[in-house]
GUVEX-587155 format. One record per residue (C-alpha): chain; x, y, z. Coordinates in nm, 3 decimals, always signed. Last residue first. Layout:
GUVEX-587155
site chain->A	u->X	v->Y	w->Z
...
***
This chain:
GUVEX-587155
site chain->A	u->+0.051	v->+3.599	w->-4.909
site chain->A	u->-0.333	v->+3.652	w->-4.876
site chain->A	u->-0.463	v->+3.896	w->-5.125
site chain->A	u->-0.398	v->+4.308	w->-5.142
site chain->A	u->-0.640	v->+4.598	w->-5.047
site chain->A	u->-0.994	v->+4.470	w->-5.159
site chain->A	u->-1.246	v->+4.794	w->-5.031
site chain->A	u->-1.505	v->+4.837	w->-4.779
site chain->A	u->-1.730	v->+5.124	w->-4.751
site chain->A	u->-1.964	v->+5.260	w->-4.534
site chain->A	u->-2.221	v->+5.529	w->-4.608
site chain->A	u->-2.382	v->+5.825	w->-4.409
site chain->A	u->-2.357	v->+5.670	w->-4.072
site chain->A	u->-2.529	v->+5.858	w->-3.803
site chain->A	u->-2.398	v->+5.885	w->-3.458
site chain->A	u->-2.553	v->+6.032	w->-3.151
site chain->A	u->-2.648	v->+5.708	w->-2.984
site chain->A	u->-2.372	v->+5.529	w->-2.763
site chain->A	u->-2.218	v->+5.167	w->-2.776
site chain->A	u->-2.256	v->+5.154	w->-3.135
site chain->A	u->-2.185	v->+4.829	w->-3.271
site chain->A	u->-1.997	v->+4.713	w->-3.646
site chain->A	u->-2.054	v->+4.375	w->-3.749
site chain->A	u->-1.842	v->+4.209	w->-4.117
site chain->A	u->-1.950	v->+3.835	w->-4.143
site chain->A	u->-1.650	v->+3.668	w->-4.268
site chain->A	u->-1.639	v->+3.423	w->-4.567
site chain->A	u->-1.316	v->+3.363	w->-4.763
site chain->A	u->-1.148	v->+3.356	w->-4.434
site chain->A	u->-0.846	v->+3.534	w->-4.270
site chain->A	u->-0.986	v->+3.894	w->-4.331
site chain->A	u->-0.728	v->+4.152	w->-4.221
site chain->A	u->-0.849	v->+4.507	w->-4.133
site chain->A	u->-0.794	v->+4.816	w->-4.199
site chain->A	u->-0.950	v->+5.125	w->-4.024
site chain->A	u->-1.054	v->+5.460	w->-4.158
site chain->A	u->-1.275	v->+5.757	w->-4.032
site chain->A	u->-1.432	v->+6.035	w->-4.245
site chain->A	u->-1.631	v->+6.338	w->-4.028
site chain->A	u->-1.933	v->+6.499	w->-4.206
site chain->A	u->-2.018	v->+6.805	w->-3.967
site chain->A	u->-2.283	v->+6.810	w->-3.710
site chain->A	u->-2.101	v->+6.977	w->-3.477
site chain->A	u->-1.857	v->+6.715	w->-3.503
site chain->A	u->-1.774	v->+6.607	w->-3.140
site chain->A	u->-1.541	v->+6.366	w->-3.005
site chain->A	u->-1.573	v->+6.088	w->-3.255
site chain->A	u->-1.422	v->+5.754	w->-3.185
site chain->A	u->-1.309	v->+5.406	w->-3.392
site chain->A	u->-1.230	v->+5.092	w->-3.232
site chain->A	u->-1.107	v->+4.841	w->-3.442
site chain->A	u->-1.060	v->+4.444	w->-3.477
site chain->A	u->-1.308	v->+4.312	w->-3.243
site chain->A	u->-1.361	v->+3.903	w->-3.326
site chain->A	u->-1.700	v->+3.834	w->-3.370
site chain->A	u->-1.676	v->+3.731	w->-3.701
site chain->A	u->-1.478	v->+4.042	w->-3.829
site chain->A	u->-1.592	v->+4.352	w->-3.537
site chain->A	u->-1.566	v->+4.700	w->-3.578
site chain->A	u->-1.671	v->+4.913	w->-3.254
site chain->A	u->-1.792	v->+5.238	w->-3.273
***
């Protein structure tokens, strides 16, 4: 899964494998605009997201 912050790629996060169990992955990120448009792509099927979250870590210095 790619993570992308207006169409810039910022993360690339893999699974190799679950057996179908729950799996939590974690990537930050830095948003340099008040408004970003948030995209995450699938190159491969096989995946399904349960939830997605996205949390306020610290503001701009």
């Amino acid at each position: 899964m790619t993570c992308y912050i207006t169409s810039i790629p910022f993360a690339v996060i893999t699974w190799n494998g679950t057996n179908g169990e729950l799996v939590k992955k974690d990537a930050e990120c830095m948003m340099y605009a008040k408004n970003c448009v948030f995209r995450v792509h699938f190159a491969s099927g096989g995946v399904t997201v349960k939830s997605v979250k996205i949390k306020y870590l610290r503001p701009l210095d």
